[in-house]
C-alpha positions as CSV (number, residue, x, y, z in Angstrom):
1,X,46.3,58.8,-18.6
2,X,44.3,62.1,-18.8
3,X,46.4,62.8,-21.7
4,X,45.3,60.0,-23.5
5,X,42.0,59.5,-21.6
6,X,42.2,56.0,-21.0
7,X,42.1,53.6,-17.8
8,X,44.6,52.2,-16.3
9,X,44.0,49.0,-17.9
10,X,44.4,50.2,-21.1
11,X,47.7,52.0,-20.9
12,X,48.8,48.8,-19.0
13,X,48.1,46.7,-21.6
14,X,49.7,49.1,-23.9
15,X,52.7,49.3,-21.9
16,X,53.1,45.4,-22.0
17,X,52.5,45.7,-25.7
18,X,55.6,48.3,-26.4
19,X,57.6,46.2,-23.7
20,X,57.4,42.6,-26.1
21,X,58.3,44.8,-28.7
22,X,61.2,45.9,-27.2
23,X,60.4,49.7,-27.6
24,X,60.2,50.7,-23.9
25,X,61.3,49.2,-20.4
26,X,59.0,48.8,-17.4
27,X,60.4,49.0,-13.9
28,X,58.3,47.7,-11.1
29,X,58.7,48.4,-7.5
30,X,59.3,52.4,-5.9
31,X,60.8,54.2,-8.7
32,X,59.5,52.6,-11.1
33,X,57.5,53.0,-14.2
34,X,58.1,52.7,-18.2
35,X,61.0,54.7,-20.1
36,X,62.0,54.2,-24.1
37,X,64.1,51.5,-24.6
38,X,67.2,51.3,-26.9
39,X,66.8,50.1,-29.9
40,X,69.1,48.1,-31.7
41,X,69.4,48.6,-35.0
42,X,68.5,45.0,-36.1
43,X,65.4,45.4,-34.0
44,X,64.6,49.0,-35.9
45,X,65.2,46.9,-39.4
46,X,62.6,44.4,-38.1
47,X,60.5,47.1,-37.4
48,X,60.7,49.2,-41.5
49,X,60.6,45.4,-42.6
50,X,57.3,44.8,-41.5
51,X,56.4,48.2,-42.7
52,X,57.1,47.5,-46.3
53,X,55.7,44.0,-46.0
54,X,52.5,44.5,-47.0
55,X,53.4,46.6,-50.5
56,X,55.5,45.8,-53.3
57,X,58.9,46.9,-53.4
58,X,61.1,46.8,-56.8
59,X,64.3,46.8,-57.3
60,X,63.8,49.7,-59.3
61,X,62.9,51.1,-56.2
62,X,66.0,50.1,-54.6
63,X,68.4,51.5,-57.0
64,X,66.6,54.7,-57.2
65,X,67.9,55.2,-53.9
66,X,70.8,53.0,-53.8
67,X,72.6,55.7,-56.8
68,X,71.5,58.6,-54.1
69,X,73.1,56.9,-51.0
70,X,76.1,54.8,-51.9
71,X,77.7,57.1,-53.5
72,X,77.8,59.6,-50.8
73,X,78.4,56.9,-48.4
74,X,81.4,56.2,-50.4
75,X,82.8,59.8,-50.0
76,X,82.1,60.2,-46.5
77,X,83.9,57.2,-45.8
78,X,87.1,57.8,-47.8
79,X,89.0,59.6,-45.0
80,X,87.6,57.8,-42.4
81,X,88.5,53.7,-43.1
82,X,91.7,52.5,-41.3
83,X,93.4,49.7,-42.1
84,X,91.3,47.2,-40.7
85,X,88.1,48.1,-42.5
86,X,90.4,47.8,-45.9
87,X,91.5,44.5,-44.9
88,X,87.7,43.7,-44.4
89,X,87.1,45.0,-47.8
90,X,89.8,43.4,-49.7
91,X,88.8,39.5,-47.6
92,X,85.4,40.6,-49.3
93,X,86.8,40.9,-52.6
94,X,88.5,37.9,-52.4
95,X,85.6,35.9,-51.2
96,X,84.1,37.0,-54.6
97,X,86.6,35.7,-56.8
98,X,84.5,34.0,-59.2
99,X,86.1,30.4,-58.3
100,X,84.5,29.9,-54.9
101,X,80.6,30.0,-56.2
102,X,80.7,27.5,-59.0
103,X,77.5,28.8,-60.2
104,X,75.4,30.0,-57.6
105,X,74.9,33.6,-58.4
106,X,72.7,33.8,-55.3
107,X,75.5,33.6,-53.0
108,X,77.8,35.6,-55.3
109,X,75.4,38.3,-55.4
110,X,74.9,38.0,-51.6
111,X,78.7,38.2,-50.7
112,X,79.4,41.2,-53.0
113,X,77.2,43.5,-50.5
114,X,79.5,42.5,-47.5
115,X,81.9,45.0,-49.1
116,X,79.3,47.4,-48.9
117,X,78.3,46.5,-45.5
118,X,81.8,47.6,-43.8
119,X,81.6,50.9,-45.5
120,X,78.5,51.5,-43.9
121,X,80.2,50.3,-40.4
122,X,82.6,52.7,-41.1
123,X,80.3,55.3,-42.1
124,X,80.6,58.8,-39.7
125,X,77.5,60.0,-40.3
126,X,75.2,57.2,-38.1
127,X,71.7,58.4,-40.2
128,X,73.3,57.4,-43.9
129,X,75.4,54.3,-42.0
130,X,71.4,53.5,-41.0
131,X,69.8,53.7,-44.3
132,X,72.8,52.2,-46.3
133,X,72.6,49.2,-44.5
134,X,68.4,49.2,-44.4
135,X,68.4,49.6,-48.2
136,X,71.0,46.5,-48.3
137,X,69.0,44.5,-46.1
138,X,66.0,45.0,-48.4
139,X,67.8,44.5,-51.6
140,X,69.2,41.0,-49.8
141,X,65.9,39.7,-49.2
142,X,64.5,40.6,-52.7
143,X,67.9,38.1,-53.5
144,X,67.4,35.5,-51.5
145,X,63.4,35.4,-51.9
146,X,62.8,35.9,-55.3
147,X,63.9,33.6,-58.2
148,X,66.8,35.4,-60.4
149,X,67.8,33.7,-63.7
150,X,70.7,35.4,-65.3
151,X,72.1,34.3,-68.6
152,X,75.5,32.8,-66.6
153,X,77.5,34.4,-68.7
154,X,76.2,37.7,-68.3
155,X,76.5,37.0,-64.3
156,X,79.8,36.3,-64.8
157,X,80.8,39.3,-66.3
158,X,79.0,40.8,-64.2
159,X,80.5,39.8,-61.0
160,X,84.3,40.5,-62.7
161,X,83.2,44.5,-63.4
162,X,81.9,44.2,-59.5
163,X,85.4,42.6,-58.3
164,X,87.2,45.9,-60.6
165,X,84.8,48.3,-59.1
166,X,85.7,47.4,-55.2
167,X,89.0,47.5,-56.2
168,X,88.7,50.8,-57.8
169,X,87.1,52.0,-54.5
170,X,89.6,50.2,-52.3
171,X,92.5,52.4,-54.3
172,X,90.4,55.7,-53.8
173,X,90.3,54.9,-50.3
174,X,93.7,54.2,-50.0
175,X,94.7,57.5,-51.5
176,X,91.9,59.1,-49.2
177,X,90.2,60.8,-52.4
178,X,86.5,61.7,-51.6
179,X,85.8,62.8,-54.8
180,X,87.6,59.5,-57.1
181,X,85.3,57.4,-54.7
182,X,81.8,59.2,-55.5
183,X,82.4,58.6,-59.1
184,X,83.6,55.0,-58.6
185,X,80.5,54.5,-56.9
186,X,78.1,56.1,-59.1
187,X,79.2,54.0,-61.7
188,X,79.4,51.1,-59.9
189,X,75.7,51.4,-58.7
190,X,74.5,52.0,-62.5
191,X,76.4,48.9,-63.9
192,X,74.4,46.7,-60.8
193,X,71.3,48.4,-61.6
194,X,71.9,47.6,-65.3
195,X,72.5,44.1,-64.8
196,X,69.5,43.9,-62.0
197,X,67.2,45.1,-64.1
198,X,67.8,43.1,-67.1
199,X,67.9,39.5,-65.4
200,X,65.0,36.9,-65.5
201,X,62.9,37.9,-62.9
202,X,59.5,39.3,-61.8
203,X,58.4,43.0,-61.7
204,X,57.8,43.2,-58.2
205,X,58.5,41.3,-54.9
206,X,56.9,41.3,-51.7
207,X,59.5,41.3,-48.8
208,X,59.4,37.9,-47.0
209,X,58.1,38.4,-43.6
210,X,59.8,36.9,-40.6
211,X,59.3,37.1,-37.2
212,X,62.6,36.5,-34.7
């Protein structure tokens, strides 16, 4: 309290305040007192979310850093995924088949960034495995919040070059090739942002708020 030269009160109610934001524990009884809680990831997301909620966040702004992240994600992970995490990838790229959304390029678009998802699971580095799946999160909500047009058949030939880019990934990580699965991912990343850019949509979005 002399360090921050307040009363008791004050850091009390402070306390209470970090505690119902999950950000520290209090104890009470001998021994006692407040440490730094844990914080889960989804809570930390919550967190940059409400950060970015007041200013508007493109998907220009997105990409920018989607073309610097995934790409290196994508090498990092090449000699780490074992068989399970491909199995996850290749149930992802058969959930995008272009049969099961009869239209809704929503959900397509949606379901295409669980296959991005497990590489970040799977990621070794835990800072890049963080902002992979922040950057996703974001891009998601722009998705599910703001209304996309695309010419439908533009989205569909879209989606296809998506399907033959996971797979493309899916073989450089089968023959453990960093290097193949950087430039997969590069281009990968500039198709989306092509086709991203170019659909029927607003400039800007602000992120949808939400409270949990």
């Amino acid at each position: 309290m002399k360090t921050y030269r307040v009363s008791k009160g004050t850091m009390r109610e402070a306390l209470k305040s970090l505690e119902v934001r999950g950000l520290v524990n209090i104890k009470t009884g001998p021994g006692g007192g407040a440490s730094v809680a844990r914080v889960s990831a989804e809570k930390t997301n919550e967190l940059l979310w409400n950060c970015f909620f007041s200013r508007n966040v493109s998907l220009e702004n997105i990409y920018a850093v989607r073309k610097l992240v995934e790409p290196e994600l994508a090498a990092s992970v090449a000699e780490h995924l074992d068989e399970a995490d491909l199995q996850l990838m290749e149930q992802s790229v058969g959930h995008c088949s272009l049969q099961g959304f009869q239209g809704n390029d929503r959900a397509q678009r949606i379901q295409e960034l669980d296959f991005h998802l497990v590489m970040a699971d799977s990621c070794p580095n835990p800072v890049l495995a963080f902002f992979t799946k922040f950057i996703l999160s974001l891009l998601a909500r722009i998705i599910i919040h703001e209304e996309l047009n695309p010419d439908p058949d533009t989205s569909a030939q879209h989606s296809q070059q998506g399907l033959d880019y996971h797979q493309a990934l899916l073989l450089a990580f089968r023959e453990r090739n960093p290097q193949k699965a950087r430039q997969v991912m590069i281009e990968h990343m500039e198709s989306a942002e092509s086709f991203m850019l170019n659909i029927n949509r607003p400039k800007t979005s602000k992120l949808i708020h939400s409270h949990h």
